[in-house]
N, C-alpha and C positions, 0 to 999 in steps of 0.2 A: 191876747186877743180872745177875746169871749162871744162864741158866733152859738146862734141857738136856730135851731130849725124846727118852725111849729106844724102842727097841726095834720101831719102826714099822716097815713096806715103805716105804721111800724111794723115790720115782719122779719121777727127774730128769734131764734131758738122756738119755732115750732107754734109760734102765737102769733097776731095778728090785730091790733089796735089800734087807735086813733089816739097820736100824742106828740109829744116833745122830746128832743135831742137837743145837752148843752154839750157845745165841745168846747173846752179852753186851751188855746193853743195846738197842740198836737195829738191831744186825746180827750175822747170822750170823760166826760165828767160825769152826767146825770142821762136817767130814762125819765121822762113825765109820761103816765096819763093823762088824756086829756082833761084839765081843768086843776090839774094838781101841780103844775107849773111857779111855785113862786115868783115873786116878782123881782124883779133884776134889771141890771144895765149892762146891754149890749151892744160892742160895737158891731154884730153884722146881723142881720136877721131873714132867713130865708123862709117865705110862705109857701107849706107842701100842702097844702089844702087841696083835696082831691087825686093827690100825688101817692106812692106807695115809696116808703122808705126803708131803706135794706143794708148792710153790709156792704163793702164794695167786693165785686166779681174778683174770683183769684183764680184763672188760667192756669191752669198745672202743665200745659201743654201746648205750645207756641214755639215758629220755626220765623226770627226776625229777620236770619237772612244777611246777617252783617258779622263778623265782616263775611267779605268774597263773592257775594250775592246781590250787591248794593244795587244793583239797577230793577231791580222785583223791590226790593223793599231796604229798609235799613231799621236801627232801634228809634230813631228820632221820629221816624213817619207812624211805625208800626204800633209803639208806642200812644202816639196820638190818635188813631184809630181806636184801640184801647178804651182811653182814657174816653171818645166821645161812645163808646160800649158800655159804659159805665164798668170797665176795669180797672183796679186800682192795684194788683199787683199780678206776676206773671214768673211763669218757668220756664224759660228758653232751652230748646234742645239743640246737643252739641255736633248737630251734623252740618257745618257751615265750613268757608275753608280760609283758616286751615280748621282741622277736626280741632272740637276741643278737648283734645285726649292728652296734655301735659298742664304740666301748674302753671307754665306760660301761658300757653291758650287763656286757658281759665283766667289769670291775671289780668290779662289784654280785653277780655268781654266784660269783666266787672267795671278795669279801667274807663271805658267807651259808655257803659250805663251809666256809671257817675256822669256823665259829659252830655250825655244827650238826651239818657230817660225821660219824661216824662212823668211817671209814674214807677211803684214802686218795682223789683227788679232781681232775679238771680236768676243761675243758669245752671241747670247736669253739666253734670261731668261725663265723657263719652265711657264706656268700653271697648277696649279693642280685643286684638288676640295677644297681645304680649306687652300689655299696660297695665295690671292688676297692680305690681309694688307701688307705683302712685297712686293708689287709689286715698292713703292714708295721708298724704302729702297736702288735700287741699284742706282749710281748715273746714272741721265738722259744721260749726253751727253759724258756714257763711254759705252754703249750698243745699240743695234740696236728696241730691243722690246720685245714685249711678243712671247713664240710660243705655241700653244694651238693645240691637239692631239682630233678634233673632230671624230677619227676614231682610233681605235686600231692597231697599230705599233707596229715598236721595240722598246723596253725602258718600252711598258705596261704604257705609261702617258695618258691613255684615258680620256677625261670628257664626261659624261654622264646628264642629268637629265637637263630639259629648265630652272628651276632656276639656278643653279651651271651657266651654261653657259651666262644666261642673267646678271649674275652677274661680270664676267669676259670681256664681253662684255661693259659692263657698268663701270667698274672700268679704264681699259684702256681710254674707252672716257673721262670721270673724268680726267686722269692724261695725254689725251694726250699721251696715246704711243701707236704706231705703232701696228695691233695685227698681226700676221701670223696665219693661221689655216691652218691643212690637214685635210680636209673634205673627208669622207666617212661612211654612216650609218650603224654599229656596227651590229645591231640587223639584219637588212637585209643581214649582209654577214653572219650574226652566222645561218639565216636559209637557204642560200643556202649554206655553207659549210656543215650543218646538211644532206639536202638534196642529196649530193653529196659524202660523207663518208659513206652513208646507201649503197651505190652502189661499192666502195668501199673504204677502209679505208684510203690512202693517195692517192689523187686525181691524175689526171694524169695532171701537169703540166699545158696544153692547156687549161684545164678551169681554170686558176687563173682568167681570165678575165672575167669569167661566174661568178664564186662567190663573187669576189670585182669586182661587177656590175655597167656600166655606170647609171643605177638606185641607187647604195649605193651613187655614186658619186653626181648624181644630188640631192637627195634627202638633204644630208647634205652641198652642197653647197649653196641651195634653202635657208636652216636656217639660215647658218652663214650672206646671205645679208640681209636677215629680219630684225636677231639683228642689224646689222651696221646702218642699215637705221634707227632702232628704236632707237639706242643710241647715233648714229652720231660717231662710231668707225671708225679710220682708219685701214680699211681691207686688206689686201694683199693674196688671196688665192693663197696658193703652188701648185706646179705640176697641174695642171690642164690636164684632159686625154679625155674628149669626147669633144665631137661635141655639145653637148646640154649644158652642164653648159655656153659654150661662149654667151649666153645669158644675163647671168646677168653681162656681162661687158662692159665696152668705154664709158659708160654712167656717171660715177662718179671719179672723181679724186680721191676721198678719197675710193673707192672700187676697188682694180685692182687685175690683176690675172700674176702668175710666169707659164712658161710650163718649163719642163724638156727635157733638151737635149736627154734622150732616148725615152722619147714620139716623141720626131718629128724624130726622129730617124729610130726607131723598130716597126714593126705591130706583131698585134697576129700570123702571117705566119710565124714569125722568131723563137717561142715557139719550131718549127717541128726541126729546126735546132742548134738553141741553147737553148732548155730547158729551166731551172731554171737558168743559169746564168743570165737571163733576166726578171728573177723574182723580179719585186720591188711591193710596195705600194705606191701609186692606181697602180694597172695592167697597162703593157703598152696595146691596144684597139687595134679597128679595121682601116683601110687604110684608111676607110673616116673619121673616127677620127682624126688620123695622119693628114692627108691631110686638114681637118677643124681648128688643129692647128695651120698648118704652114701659112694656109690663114691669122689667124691671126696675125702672127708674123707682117704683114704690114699694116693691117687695123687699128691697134692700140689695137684689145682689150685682146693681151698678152702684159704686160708692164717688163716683168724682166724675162730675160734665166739665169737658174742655172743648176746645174747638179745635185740633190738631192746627190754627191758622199755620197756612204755608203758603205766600201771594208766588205767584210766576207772572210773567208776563204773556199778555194774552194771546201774543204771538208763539210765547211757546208752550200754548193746550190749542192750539193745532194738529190735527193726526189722529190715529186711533193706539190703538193699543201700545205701540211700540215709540213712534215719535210724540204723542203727544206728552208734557209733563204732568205731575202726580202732583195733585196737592192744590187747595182753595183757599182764597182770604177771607175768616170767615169772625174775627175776633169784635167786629165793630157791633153786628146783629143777631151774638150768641143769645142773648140778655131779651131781646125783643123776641126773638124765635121760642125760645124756654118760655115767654111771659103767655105768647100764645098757645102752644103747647094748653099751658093750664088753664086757658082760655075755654080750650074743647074738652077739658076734663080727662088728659091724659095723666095728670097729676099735680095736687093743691099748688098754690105758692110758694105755701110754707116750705113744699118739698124741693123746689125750683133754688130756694134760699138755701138748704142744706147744702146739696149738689153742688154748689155751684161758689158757696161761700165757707158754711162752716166744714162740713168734710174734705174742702182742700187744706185746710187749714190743719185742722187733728190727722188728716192723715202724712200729713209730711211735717206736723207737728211745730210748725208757724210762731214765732213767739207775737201775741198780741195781737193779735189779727181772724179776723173771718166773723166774729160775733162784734154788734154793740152792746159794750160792759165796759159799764165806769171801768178809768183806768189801762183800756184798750185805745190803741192805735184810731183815729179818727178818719178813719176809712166806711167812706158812705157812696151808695146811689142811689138819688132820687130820680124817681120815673113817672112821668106824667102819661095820665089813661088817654091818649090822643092819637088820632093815625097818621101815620106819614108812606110815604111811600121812596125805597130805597131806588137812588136816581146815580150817573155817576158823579152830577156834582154834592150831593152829599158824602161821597166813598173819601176817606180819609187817608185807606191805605195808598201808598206808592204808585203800585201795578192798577189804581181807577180803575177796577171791575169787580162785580160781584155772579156769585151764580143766583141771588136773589132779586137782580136788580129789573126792578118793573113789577115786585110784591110789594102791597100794601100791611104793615103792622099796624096794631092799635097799642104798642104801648112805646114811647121815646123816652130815651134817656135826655134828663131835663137839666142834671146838675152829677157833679160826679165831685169828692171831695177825697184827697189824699192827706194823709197826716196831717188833717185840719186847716189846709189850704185847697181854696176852692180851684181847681185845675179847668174847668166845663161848668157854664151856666145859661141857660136862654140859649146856645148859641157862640157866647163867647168862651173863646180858650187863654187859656192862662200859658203864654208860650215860653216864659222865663221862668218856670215850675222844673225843678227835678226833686226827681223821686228820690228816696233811699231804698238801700241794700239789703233786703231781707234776710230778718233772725229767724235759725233752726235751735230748737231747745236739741238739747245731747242727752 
């Protein structure tokens, strides 16, 4: 199959132009400028004319919720949300149940993405407190890393205690693997949730941000770069939400930091108007948080945009602080959100396209994937400059709710292509598409 897509804005490694993509089969073959396109026969041809053409989106950070979780979300739906986000591959984290903390688990969630993915697919591997020996057991270059719950979440995979940790810490550098950590100090949020329960019993929403405190935050991100520096781990901390942890980054290749799309998103002012829908872990902060974020999105010391997607059902973000659940479906309008972003000048395209494409890629070292380059995996999204407005019958995920739903974007994902198979086009989806299993170089 020889499919060519003309006439787009190409936006790849740092450039921006008007031209042509040939893909043959399952990989890009050629880059045209425009007008420098030989001439050929092809069976498919897609007009980007006026369209912006990119990389396909690579999620380093997604909660699909299956198994154990299926009535919020599963791979099959979560996936398809995705895929109409213009994402084309994804890294599921292992706090689903059962934990993905043995070679079975792990076995059983690969097994199930071969069956129902969508689009392309892997999963961490959890940490626990007395799971290190298998850490060596999954194979290296079929998984992305470790993910390590320095902060109490959903799933309940907390590690506690500076041995436990320095030991985990330590193992990964031993084996060389990637770690992930969501840093937030436990004990510090158990005494200001104490403090704020005694006043009353399920808090009122606006202070999620008071009790997982940019101090829980700092404090256990302070740790997690101690151990790296002392074991020589390579670090990757998630979501990152204040202004003060940006400290300990841009200094170390091997230490970098992910922000989440609702962090650069949402401020604690939006709590008034959307509540607990916008209730994740860490809290989304305050506007000079936000704003301290997004600085960095171009100075260099956030290196990887995810979306932390975690759907619930909207029955259970009910509550404040204590009942309601932690965590947003947010994978389908990362890509439009980011496109606006650089809309306002918060930062280029180009840089929208690193973040989001090729530094998930180098940093978890991706084979063939996040750049269009002859030779590379035939992973695209094309995005038409057009407004829509996010409704629930457009929401894809499972759980049919968004916290953005009733905003107008001006840019849609128009076509999304996985390994040279068109998955999303105009509208239509490609529902007998499965994805493959993502390669790690070793």
């Amino acid at each position: 199959m020889r499919l060519i897509i003309r006439g787009g804005t190409i936006i790849n490694e740092g450039m921006s132009f008007l031209g042509d993509v040939l893909i043959e089969d399952q990989r890009i073959t050629a880059l045209y400028k425009a007008g420098e396109t030989p001439r050929g026969i092809y069976d498919n041809t897609i007009d980007a004319s006026g369209c912006l053409v990119m990389p396909g989106i690579i999620d380093t950070h997604v909660h699909f919720r299956e198994p154990g979780f299926t009535q919020k979300g599963d791979i099959e739906s979560e996936s398809r949300a995705a895929a109409f986000g213009g994402v084309t591959s994804y890294m599921e984290m292992p706090n689903t149940q059962p934990q993905t903390i043995t070679l079975e688990t792990w076995e059983s969630k690969m097994a199930l993405a071969a069956e129902k993915s969508h689009i392309n697919y892997s999963f961490f591997y959890g940490a626990s407190s007395d799971n290190m020996a298998s850490f060596s057991q999954v194979p290296r270059n079929a998984f992305p890393g470790i993910k390590l719950f320095m902060g109490a979440s959903t799933g309940n995979m907390l590690v506690e205690g500076k041995d436990k940790l320095a030991a985990i810490f330590k193992t990964c550098a031993d084996l060389n693997l990637p770690l992930v950590t969501h840093c937030e100090d436990t004990q510090l949020i158990a005494k200001n949730l104490a403090q704020e329960k005694a006043k009353q019993g399920d808090p009122d929403i606006r202070l999620h941000p008071i009790i997982r405190s940019e101090e829980a935050c700092y404090q256990s991100t302070s740790v997690a770069v101690a151990l790296a520096k002392q074991y020589g781990t390579n670090l990757h901390v998630a979501h990152l939400t204040t202004a003060r942890e940006l400290e300990f980054f841009g200094h170390d290749e091997h230490i970098t930091a992910e922000a989440v799309v609702a962090h650069l998103y949402f401020t604690d002012a939006d709590y008034a108007t959307l509540g607990a829908r916008i209730k994740c872990n860490p809290a989304i902060k305050t506007e000079q948080d936000r704003q301290a974020l997004r600085n960095a999105l171009t100075d260099r010391r956030i290196t990887t945009v995810g979306t932390d997607h975690a759907p619930h059902l909207l029955s259970e973000k009910q509550g404040g602080c204590v009942k309601a659940a932690s965590g947003m479906p947010m994978i389908q309008f990362s890509l439009p959100l980011m496109l606006e972003l650089a809309e306002q000048g918060v930062l280029p395209y180009e840089r929208v396209v690193e973040l989001m494409c090729h530094q998930p890629a180098q940093r978890f070292h991706l084979c063939k994937r996040g750049f269009l380059r002859p030779g590379y995996f035939a992973d695209l999204t094309i995005v038409r400059k057009a407004p829509f407005q996010v409704t629930t019958q457009c929401i894809q995920s499972k759980c049919k709710w968004s916290p953005l739903q009733g905003h107008v974007f001006n840019h849609q994902v128009m076509t999304t292509i996985c390994n040279g198979t068109i998955v999303l086009h105009d509208g239509q989806f490609n529902t007998s598409y499965r994805g493959a299993a993502l390669q790690f170089e070793t």
